[in-house]
N, C-alpha and C positions, 0 to 999 in steps of 0.2 A: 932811068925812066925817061920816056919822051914829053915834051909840052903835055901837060893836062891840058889847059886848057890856048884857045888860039883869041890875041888881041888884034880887032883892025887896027890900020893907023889911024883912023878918026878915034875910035877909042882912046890908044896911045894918046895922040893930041889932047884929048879932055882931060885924061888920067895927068898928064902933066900939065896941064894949068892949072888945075886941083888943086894939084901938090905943092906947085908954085905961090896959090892965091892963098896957102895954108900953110904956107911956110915949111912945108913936108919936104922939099926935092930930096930929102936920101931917106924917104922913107921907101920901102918893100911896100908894094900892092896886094892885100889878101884878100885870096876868092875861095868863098865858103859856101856850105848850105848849113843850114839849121832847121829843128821841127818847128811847123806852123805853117800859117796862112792857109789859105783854103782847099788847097790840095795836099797838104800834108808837109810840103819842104820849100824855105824859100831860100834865095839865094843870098848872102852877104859879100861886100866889097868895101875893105878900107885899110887904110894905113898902119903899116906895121913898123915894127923900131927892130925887132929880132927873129931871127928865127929861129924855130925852135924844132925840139927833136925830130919829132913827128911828122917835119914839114919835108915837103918834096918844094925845091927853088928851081926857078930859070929863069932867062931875060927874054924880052920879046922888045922888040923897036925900042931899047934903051930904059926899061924897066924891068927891075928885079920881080918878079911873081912868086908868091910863096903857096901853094893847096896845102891840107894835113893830108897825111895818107890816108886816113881813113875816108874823105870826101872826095879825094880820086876817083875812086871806080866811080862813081856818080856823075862829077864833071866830066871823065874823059871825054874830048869833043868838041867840048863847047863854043862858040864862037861866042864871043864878047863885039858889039859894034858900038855905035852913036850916030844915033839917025838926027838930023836939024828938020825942022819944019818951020811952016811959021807961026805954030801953035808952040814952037818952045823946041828943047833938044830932051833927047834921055837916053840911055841906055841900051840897047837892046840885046836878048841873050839865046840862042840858037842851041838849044842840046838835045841830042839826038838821042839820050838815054830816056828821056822826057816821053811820059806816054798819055800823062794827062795834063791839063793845067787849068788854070782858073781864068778867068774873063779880064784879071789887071796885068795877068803875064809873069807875076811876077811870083808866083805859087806852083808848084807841078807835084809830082809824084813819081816815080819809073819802077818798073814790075821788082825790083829786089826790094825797093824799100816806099814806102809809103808814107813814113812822118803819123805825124800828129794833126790832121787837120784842124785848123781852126775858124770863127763864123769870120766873114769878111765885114 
């Protein structure tokens, strides 16, 4: 199977000082969705120790990345970034499977699956 999902190198970059300020360096990076938030599915990212069955892995700029299968077809796509400002840094996530989402960004829905919304 090809990358699910795509990491910038600013991304890269923050994913490994993370891991580093966390004492993680050989941990696996997990990119998830779970039901909730205000449109129905939000997204999960953190540190894994194994992988398991289910998982689809690959490396991108020097980090292992672990999806489940199941949350494949949903990421495929995705671009993962890290935007700085001077109001702070965060995240940011580009999927193109995404046909709605909520106003913190951080909530969506796409036509096969919907979740479970929940109130913000």
């Amino acid at each position: 199977m090809n990358d699910v999902v795509f990491i910038s190198e600013a991304a890269a970059l923050q994913i490994k000082e993370m891991m580093k300020a966390n004492e993680e360096e050989n941990a696996l990076l997990r990119v998830s969705v779970k039901g909730g938030g205000c449109s129905g599915l939000s997204y999960g990212m953190g540190f894994a120790h194994e992988v398991e069955e289910a998982d689809t892995q690959f490396e991108q700029h020097g980090i292992q990345i672990l999806v489940n299968k199941e949350d494949a077809p949903i990421l495929q796509g995705t671009k993962i970034d890290y935007k700085q400002s001077m109001m702070g840094g965060g995240f940011t996530i580009d999927n193109p499977n995404a046909i709605a989402s909520c106003g913190c960004g951080s909530s969506f829905r796409t036509a096969a699956n919907t979740g479970t919304p929940e109130e913000c």
